[in-house]
C-alpha positions, -999 to 999 in steps of 0.1 A, spaced: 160 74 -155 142 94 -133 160 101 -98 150 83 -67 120 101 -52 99 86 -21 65 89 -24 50 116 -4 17 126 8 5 160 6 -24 179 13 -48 206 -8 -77 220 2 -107 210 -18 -145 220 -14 -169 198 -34 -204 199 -45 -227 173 -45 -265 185 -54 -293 192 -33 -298 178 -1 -275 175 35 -239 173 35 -217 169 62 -179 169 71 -155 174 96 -120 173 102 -106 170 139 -72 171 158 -66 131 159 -66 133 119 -29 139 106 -18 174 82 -11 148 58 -49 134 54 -65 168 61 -80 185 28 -119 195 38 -127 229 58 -166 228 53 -192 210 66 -203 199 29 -176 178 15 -184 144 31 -220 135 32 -249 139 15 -283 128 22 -313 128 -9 -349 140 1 -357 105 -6 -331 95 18 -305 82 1 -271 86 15 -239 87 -2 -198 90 16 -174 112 -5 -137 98 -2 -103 109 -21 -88 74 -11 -99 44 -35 -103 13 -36 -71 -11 -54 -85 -46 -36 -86 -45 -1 -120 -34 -6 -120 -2 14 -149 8 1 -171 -17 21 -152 -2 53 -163 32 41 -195 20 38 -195 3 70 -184 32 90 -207 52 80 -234 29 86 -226 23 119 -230 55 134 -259 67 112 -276 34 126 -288 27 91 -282 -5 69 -249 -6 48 -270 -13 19 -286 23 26 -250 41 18 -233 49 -13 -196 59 -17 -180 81 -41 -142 72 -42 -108 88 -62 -127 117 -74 -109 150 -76 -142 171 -87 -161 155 -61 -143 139 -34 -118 154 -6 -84 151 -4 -77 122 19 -39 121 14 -41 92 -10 -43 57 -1 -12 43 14 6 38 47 -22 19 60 -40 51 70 -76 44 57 -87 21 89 -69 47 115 -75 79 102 -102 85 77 -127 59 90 -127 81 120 -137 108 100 -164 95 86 -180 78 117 -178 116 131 -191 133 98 -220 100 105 -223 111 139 -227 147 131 -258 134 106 -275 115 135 -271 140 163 -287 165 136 -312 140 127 -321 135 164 -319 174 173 -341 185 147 -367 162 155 -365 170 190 -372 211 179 -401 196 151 -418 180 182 -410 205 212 -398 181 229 -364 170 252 -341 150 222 -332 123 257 -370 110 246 -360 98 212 -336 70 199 -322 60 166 -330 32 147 -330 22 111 -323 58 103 -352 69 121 -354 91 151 -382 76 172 -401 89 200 -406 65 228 -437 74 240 -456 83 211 -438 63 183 -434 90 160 -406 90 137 -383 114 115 -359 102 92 -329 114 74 -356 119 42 -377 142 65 -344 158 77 -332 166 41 -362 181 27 -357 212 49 -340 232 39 -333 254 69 -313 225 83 -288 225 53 -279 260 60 -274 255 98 -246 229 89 -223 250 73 -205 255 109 -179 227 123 -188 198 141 -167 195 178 -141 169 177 -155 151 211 -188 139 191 -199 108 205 -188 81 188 -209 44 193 -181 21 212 -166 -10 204 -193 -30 226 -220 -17 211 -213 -21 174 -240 -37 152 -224 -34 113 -185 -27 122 -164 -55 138 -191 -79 120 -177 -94 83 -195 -80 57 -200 -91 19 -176 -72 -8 -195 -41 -22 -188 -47 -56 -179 -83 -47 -210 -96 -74 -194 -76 -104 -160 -85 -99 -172 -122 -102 -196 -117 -128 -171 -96 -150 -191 -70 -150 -168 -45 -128 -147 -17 -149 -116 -17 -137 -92 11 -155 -83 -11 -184 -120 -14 -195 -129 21 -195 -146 31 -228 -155 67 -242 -173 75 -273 -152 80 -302 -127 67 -283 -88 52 -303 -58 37 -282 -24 48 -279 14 37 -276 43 51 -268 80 48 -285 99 32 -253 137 41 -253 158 7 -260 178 11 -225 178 34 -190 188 65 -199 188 62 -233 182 97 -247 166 99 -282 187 119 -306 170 114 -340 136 97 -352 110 101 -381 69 105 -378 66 95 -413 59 59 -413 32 60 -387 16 96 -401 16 71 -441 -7 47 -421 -46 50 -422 -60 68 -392 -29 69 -369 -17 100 -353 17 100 -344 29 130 -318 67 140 -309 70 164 -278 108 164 -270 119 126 -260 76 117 -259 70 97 -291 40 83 -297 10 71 -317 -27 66 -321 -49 43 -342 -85 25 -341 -70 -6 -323 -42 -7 -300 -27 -38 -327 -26 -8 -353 -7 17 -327 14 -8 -319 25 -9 -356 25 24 -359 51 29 -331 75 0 -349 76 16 -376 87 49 -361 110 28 -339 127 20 -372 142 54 -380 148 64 -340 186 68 -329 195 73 -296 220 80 -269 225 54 -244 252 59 -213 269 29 -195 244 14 -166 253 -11 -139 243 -46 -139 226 -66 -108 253 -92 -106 269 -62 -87 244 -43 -75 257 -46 -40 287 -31 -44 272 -9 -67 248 3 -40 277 5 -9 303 29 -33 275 53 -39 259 55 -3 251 91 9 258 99 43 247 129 47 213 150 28 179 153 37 173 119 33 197 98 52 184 93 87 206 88 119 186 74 151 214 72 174 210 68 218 235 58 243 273 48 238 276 25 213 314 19 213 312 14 248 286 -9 253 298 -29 225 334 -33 246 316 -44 274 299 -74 255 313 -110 260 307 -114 224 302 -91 192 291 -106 165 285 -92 128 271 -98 98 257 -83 66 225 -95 44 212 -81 7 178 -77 -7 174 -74 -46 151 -50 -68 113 -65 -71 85 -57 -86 51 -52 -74 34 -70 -102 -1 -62 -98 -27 -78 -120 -39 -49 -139 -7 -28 -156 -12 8 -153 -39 18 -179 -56 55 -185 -80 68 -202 -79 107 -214 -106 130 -229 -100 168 -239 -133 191 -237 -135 226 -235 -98 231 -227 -102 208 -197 -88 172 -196 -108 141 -178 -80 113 -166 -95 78 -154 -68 59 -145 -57 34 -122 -32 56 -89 -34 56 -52 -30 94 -54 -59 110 -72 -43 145 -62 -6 133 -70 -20 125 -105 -40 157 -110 -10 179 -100 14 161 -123 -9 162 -153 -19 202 -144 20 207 -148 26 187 -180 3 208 -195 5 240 -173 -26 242 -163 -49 252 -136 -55 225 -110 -93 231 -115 -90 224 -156 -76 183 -145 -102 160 -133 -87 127 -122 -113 97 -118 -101 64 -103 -122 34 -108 -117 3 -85 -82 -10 -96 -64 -40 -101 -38 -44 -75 -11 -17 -69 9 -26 -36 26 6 -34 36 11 -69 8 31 -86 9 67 -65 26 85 -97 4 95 -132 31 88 -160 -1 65 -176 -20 99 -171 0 125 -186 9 103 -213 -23 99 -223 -33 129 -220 -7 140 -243 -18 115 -273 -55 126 -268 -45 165 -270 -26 154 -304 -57 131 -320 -88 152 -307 -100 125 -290 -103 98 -260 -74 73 -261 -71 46 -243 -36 38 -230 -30 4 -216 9 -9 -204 24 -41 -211 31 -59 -187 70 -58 -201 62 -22 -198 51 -28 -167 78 -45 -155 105 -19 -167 90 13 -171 71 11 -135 94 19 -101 103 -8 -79 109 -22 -45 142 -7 -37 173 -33 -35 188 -29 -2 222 -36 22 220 -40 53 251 -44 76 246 -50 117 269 -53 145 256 -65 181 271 -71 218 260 -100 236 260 -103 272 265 -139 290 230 -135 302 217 -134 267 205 -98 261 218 -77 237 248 -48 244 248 -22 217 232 -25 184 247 -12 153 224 -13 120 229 3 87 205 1 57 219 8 26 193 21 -1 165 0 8 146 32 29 140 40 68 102 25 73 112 -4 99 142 10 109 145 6 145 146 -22 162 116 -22 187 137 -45 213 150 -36 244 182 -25 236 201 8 255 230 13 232 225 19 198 226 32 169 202 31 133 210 45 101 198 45 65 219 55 40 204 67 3 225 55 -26 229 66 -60 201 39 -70 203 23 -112 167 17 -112 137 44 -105 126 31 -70 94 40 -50 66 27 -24 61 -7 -20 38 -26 6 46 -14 40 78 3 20 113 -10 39 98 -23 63 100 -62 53 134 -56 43 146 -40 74 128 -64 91 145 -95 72 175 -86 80 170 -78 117 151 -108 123 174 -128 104 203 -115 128 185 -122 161 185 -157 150 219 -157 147 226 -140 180 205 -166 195 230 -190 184 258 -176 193 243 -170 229 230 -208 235 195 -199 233 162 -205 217 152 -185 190 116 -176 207 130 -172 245 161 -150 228 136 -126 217 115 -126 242 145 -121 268 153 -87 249 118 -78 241 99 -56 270 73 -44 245 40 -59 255 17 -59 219 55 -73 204 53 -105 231 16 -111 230 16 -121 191 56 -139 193 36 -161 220 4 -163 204 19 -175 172 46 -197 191 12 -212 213 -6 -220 184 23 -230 162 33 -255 188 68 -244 186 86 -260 212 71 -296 204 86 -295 169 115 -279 177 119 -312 198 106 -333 175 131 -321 145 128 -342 114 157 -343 89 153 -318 63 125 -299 81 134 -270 97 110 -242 113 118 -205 116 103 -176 139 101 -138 136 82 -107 146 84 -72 144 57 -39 144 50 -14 114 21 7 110 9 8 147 3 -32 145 19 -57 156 26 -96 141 44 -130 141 50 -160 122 64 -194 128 71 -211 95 84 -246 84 104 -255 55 114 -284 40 148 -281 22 163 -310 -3 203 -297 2 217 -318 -26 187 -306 -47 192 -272 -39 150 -266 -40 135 -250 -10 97 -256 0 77 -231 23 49 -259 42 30 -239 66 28 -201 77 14 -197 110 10 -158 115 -10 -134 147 -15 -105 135 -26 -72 161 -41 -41 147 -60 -31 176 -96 -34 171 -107 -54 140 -132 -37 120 -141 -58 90 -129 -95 103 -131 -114 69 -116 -89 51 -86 -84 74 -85 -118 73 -82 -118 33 -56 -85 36 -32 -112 60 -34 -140 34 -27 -117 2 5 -101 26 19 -137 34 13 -148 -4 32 -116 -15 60 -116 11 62 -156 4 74 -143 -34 98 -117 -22 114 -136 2 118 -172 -22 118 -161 -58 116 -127 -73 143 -108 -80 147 -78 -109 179 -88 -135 193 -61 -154 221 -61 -176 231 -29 -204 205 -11 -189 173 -35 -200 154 -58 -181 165 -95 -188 137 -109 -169 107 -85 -177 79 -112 -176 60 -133 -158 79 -167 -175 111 -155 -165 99 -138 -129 84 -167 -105 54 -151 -86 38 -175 -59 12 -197 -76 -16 -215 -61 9 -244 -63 31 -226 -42 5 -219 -13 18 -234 19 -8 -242 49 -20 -209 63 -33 -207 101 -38 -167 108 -48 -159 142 -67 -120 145 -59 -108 176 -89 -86 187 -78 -51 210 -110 -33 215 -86 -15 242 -66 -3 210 -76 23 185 -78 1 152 -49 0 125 -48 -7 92 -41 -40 79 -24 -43 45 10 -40 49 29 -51 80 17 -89 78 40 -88 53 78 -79 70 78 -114 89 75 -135 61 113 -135 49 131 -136 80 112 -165 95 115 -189 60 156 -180 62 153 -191 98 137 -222 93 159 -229 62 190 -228 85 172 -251 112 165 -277 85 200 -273 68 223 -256 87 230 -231 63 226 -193 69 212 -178 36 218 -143 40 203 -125 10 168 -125 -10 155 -145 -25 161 -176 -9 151 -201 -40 177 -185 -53 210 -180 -25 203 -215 -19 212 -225 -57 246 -208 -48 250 -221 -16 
């Protein structure tokens, strides 16, 4: 298996072309090095001479519709309809490098960008007409992509703007960073909800996602899968599949794999060679002691362990009334998106064409530019709106490998996982131990904080309470399983087991879970939601009006630059063992909201996901396979499953806006262990709860 590598973002520079007409970009101090990638003006916008305009983006679109953000963005400060804009997404001979899409940086840092590049556009649109009518540009205003003359009602559009061509020379200098931007209070398109781009195919069935990519002359592919982790193959024979009518079987080093007319015939093809294969398989770990596993290998020092230490810890902790201590576990899941990874590969000319399913156009484009080594500029990636992802598609292994069985046949194939490949081949969520020591004081606030993270990553690391003494560490372990990003990375974790613990320090101080928090919380935006959710939850009528075998939980937390609660209620049958989530009432705060539906939609699908996390799914291995590699065996949420959701937006225009697909997720877990301990008494200390409660 592959070592444990975090994802990271990095940044190329990139120039594209996109035809006649006006193009526009610009990249300015508020955008991170990691999301920079354009140095021209002609990378980001182009405008038709019949007026059309189309938005180049590297980042794509894997379901929370960014694309109709894009769109929006643009709209908005080109003061045009959305249905007027086009956007080009995930494509590496036309697009810039955004830094691919993850970390929730879309909504903070390259919508910015646009509306600026979209700014740029109307203050040309608005100059130019001023210079075509000698006159002062403070007489005209911009409306339906029109600049207008007040007095006269003349008009000049983006159409009259492209068609000279003078103009598209004069943009090849930089646009200043302090371009007026429209404000909050005056937006027309953004901050308004906004129908799904592509919303009409995806219903229809006529969207193609990666899976349905087709190429003339195209055959499909399958690879010869090793029998365990770290099985290495020793001995194995073409011959069967190469006896078989219009397969192609390929060996390059430990990369077996075949070709056919169907994907039934390759799959053949590869059992056949999978007959005769002999390999080399070491000893691997089981999750029945993964823990301990995990904790024997931890790595204390390296560039990736991470130490956040300020005050005296020993010291405050002897000064407590109380210490109290305990340690929780998180398990290995996986991110289970609809689609499995899929690509389709074409050789022309010495150049290869990828379309494939990745948050990291770029990423992919490197990695399949070194497989083959070959210049950057010989690999075009194209990623068509995918199927889910969550974190776990930024590498290109469905890329490179087929690219590798199209060099071998001569033609397009189509590669398409399993979804047992899927669920074994693809990284996961990293499985995670967390250990925490705390001081109380009489008065209820907390004296010295010690927390320790085990394997499980440093997003969500540090607590964002009021607490002087401390100390935060994450440890990297020698990990069994190939880990990697997953939706808002550690942060849930991290945040399970914290939020989990203030409930227990609440106990042992005599307090309310809700007035324990916000006792030791002095963050503002962290206060706001814990009340806001607590308001609307109506937590301290049922936590007077407790009913046996109903409990209700509470937890909060920041990621991301946003901010959320949730107050949940469980009922729990003890001598059952069964555990039923009943309602999630989550406030989520990501400053201003920009698409209000749609954020809504990115809250639900969080709390749906970190509902499956924190109650049922958890990786089993055993000999180095996967013992519960499919859906049957590996309880998702269903629509059964679906508690009563109340989610409360809280609108900032005073706050720059945030992204919102990830950090609804990190409250989910600790507030259903909460409740499960209010209804039952029992503190269930490791993920998932379904599952700790059996053993209970």
């Amino acid at each position: 298996m592959p070592d444990k590598r975090y994802v990271q973002l990095t940044r190329r520079e990139f120039a594209g072309t996109a035809g006649a007409g006006l193009m526009l970009t610009l990249w300015g101090d508020a955008v991170p090095a990691q999301s920079r990638g354009v140095g021209t003006l002609r990378a980001r916008l182009h405008i038709d001479e019949g007026g059309a305009i189309t938005i180049f983006t590297g980042k794509v679109d894997i379901g929370q519709d960014s694309r109709t953000e894009v769109t929006m963005a643009a709209a908005e400060e080109m003061r045009v309809a959305p249905d007027r804009v086009r956007v080009v997404m995930g494509d590496t001979a036309r697009t810039p490098d955004d830094g691919g899409t993850s970390g929730s940086r879309t909504t903070p840092y390259t919508i910015p960008d646009i509306r600026r590049a979209a700014a740029a556009a109307r203050t040309v649109l608005t100059q130019t007409a001023a210079k075509q009518w000698a006159m002062s540009a403070s007489r005209l205003e911009i409306d339906n992509g029109e600049a207008r003359d007040r007095e006269t009602n003349r008009r000049f559009s983006y159409a009259d703007l492209a068609r000279l061509g003078e103009w598209v020379e004069a943009l090849d200098g930089t646009v200043p960073d302090e371009i007026e931007l429209r404000p909050p209070a005056e937006w027309t398109v953004m901050g308004t909800s906004q129908d799904k781009i592509v919303g009409r195919e995806i219903v229809t069935g006529q969207h193609s996602y990666p899976s349905d990519i087709r190429r003339p002359g195209m055959v499909y592919g399958k690879v010869l899968r090793p029998p365990s982790y770290g099985a290495a193959l020793t001995e194995v024979d073409l011959a069967p599949a190469k006896e078989m009518d219009g397969v192609t079987a390929v060996r390059d080093g430990d990369f077996v794999g075949c070709t056919a007319q169907t994907s039934w015939q390759a799959d053949q093809a590869v059992k056949a060679i999978a007959a005769t294969a002999r390999w080399n398989a070491p000893a691997h770990p089981s999750s029945g002691n993964l823990s301990a596993h995990l904790k024997e290998r931890a790595q204390s020092s390296g560039n990736l362990q991470r130490t956040e230490q300020r005050g005296s810890l020993n010291a405050a902790l002897s000064r407590a009334d109380r210490v109290v201590q305990a340690s929780y576990s998180v398990p290995y899941i996986q991110h289970a998106p609809m689609e499995p990874r899929a690509a389709v590969a074409e050789w022309r000319d010495g150049q290869v064409t990828v379309w494939t399913g990745t948050q990291n156009p770029r990423r992919v484009q490197r990695q399949v530019a070194e497989a083959f080594q070959m210049p950057l500029d010989k690999v075009r990636v194209l990623v068509p709106d995918t199927g889910g992802a969550f974190g776990g598609k930024h590498t290109g292994e469905t890329a490179v490998e087929s690219a590798r069985l199209s060099k071998a046949a001569g033609r397009p194939v189509s590669l398409r996982w399993t979804r047992a490949e899927e669920f074994t081949w693809a990284y996961f969520r990293p499985a995670g131990v967390f250990e925490i020591r705390a001081g109380l004081r009489k008065d209820g606030l907390i004296s010295g904080w010690d927390f320790t993270t085990y394997n499980a990553g440093a997003a969500g690391l540090i607590s964002p309470y009021r607490i002087e003494d401390r100390r935060e560490r994450f440890l990297p372990c020698d990990s069994p399983l190939r880990e990697g990003s997953y939706r808002t990375l550690a942060a849930p974790t991290n945040n399970f087991a914290r939020e989990a613990f203030m409930d227990e320090l609440a106990a042992n101080a005599g307090m309310d879970p809700l007035e324990f928090r916000l006792a030791n919380a002095s963050d503002e935006r962290l206060r706001q939601v814990l009340l806001a959710a607590a308001g609307r939850f109506g937590w301290k009528r049922r936590r007077a009006e407790r009913k046996p075998g109903i409990g209700i939980g509470i937890a909060g937390g920041t990621e991301k630059r946003s901010y959320v609660a949730a107050c949940v209620e469980v009922e729990v049958d003890r001598a059952a063992k069964t555990l039923k989530v009943r309602e999630v009432c989550e406030v989520f705060e990501c400053g201003k909201v920009v698409h209000p539906e749609n954020l809504r939609a990115q809250v639900e699908g969080c709390i749906l996901m970190g509902l499956g996390g924190a109650l049922t799914e958890e990786i089993e291995f055993e000999g180095g396979q996967i013992t519960n590699g499919r859906f049957a065996r590996y309880p998702v949420p269903r629509m059964r499953d679906m508690p009563v959701l109340d989610i409360v937006l809280l609108d900032r225009p005073d706050i720059p806006s945030a992204g919102g697909g990830e950090t609804p997720n990190i409250v989910v877990a600790p507030a259903a262990a909460n409740a499960v301990y209010d209804a039952a008494g029992v503190r269930l200390r490791s993920l998932p709860l379904c599952q700790e409660l059996a053993r209970s």
